[in-house]
C-alpha positions in Angstrom: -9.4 -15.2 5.6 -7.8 -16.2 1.9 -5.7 -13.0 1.1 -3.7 -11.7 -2.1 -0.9 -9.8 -1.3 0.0 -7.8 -4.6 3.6 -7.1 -4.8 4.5 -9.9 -2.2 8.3 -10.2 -2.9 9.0 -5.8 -2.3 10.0 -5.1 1.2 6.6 -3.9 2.1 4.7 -6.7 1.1 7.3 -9.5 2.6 6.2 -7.9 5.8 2.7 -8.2 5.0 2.8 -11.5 3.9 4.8 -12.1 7.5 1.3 -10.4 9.5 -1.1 -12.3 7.2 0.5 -15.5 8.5 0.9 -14.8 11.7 -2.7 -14.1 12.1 -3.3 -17.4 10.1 -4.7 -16.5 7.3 -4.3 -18.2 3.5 -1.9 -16.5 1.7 -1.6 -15.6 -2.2 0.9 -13.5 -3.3 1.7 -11.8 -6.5 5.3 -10.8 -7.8 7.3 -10.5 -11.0 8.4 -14.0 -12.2 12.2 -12.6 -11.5 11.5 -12.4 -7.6 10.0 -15.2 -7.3 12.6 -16.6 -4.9 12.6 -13.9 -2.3 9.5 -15.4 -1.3 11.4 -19.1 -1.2 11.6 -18.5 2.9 7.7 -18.5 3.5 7.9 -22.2 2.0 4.7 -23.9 1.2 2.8 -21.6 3.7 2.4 -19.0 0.8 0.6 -19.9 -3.2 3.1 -17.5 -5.4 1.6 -16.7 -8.7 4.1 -14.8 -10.8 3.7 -12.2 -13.5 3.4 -8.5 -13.7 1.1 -6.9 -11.0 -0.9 -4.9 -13.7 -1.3 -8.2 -16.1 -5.0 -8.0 -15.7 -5.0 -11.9 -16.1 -2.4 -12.7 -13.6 -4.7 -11.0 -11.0 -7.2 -12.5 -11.9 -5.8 -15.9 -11.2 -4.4 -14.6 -8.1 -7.9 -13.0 -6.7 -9.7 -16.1 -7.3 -11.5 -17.2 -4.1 -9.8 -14.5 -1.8 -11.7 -12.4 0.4 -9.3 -9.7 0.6 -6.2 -8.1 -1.1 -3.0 -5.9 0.1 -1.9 -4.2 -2.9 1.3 -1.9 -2.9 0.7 0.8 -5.8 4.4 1.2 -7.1 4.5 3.9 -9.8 7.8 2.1 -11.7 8.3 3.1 -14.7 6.4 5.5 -17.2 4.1 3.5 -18.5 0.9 3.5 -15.8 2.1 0.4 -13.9 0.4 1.1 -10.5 -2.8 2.5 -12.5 -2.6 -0.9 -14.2 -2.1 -2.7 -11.1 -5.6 -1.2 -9.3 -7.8 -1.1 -12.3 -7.1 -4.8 -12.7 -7.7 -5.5 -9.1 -10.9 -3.4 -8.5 -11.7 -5.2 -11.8 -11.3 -8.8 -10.7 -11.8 -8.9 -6.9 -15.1 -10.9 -5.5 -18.0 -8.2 -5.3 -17.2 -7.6 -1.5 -13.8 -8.4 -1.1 -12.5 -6.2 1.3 -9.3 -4.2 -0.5 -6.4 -2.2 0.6 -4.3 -0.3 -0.9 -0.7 1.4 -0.1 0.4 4.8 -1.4 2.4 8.5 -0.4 1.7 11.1 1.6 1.6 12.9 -1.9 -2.0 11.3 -2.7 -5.2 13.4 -1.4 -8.2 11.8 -1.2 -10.2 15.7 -0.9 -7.5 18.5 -1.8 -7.8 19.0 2.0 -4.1 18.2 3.1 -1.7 20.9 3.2 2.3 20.3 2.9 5.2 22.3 3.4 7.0 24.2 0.7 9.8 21.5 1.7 7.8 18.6 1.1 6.3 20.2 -2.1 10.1 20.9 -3.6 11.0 17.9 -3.1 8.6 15.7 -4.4 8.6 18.1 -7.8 12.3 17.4 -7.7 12.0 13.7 -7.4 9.1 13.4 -9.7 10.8 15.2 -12.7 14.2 13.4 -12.1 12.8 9.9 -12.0 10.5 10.9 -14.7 13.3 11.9 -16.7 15.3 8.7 -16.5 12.0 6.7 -16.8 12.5 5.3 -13.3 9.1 6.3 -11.8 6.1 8.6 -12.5 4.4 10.1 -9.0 1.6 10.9 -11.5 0.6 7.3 -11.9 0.1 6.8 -8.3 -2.3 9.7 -7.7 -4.6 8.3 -11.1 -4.3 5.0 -9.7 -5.6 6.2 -6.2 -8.2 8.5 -8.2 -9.6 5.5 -9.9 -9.7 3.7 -6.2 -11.4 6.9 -4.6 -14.2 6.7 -7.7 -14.6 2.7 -7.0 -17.8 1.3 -5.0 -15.5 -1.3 -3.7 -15.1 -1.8 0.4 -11.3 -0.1 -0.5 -8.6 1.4 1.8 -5.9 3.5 0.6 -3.2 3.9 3.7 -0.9 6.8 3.1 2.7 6.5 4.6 4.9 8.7 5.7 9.0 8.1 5.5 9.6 5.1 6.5 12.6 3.2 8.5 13.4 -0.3 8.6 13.6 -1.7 12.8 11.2 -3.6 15.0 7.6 -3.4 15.8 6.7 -0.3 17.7 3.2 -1.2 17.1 0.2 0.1 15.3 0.7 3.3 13.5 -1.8 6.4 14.7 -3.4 8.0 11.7 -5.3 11.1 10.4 -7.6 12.0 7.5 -5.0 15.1 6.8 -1.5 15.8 6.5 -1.1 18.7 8.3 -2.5 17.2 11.3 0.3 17.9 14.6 -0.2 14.2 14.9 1.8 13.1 11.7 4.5 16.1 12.4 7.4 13.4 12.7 6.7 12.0 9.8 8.0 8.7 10.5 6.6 4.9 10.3 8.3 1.7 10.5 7.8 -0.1 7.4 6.8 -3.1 9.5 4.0 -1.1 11.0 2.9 0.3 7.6 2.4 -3.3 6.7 0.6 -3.8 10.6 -1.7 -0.7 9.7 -3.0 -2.4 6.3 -3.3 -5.8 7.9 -5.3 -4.5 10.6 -7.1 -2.4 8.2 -8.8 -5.9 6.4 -10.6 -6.4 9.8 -11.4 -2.8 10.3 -14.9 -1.8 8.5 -14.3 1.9 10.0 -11.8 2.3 7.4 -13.6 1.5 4.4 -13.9 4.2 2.2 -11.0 6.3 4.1 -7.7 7.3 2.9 -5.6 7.3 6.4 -2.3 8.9 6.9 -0.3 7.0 9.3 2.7 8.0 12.1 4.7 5.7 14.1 2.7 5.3 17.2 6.0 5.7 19.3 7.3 9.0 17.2 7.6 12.5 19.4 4.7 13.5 17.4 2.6 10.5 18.2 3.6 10.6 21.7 2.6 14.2 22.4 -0.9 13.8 20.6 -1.2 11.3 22.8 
């Protein structure tokens, strides 16, 4: 499988360029010109094409020939980048390339999840602060994911929870709602975030889902289990 990792040189998608090799498959990833050499590790095992992830062109450069992409929807900035970003791939990707996206907890797919009043503060907190100093807008992710959610495409949208940095537990468990007992830790290795969306290119039971995902070795996990 030829896949374009979009946002290759973040921490998320370093480990999912990492899974996509391991598995063997033909890598292409996507990055800022300015990180270009945080990907200079993978060698000649990984095509880099650099430019901005919502340069419609760069993508499509980047898509051509794959079957499949990763793309991490990072709302940097005020100015629509991750809306960008999956307009131009659902755009450019082959008619049944097989696409996966990577987002918050925050995003609903059906207004169906329910969230604490902690959970709720703080992301309005975070939101207007990093609004304010023009850092990030939250609202950017959720009309990227809208735009996903409205797409024909064979698309999967994984929503993470907090995420640590460690070892493989595994792959994540997952639920279509947030308030499932299953996701109570609210914990993920970022390397299994990255696991979960690999896996998720080979899994046609997750097309047209919007999965939130738990560390399959959390107290939450464990119990549901």
């Amino acid at each position: 499988m030829k896949v374009c990792v979009v946002g290759a040189s973040g921490k998320l998608g370093r480990y999912l360029v990492q899974h996509c090799l391991a598995r063997g498959d033909e890598v292409v990833g996507v990055c800022r010109a300015q990180s270009v050499a945080k990907l200079a590790d993978f060698g000649e095992r990984i095509e880099v094409v650099p430019g901005a992830t919502n340069d419609p062109e760069v993508i499509r450069r980047a898509l051509e020939g794959c079957d499949a992409a990763l793309v991490v929807l990072v709302p940097w900035g005020v100015q629509g980048y991750a809306t960008g970003t999956a307009q131009a791939v659902l755009d450019h990707a082959a008619p049944e390339a097989r696409l996966v996206f990577s987002c918050g907890w925050h995003i609903s797919r059906d207004g169906q999840d329910v969230y604490s009043l902690g959970f709720r503060l703080l992301l309005a907190v975070f939101g207007r602060i990093a609004r304010l100093l023009r850092y990030a807008d939250l609202d950017d992710q959720v009309e990227a994911c809208r735009r996903v959610f409205a797409s024909e495409r064979r698309w999967t949208v994984v929503r993470g929870s907090d995420l640590e940095e460690g070892e493989s537990q595994g792959l994540p468990l997952w639920s279509r709602h947030v308030q499932d007992p299953l996701l109570a830790s609210n914990l993920t290795r970022r390397i299994d975030f990255a696991l979960f969306m690999v896996e998720a290119l080979r899994d046609d039971g997750l097309i047209h889902e919007a999965p939130a995902i738990v560390g399959c070795q959390t107290a939450s996990a464990r119990a549901h289990a």
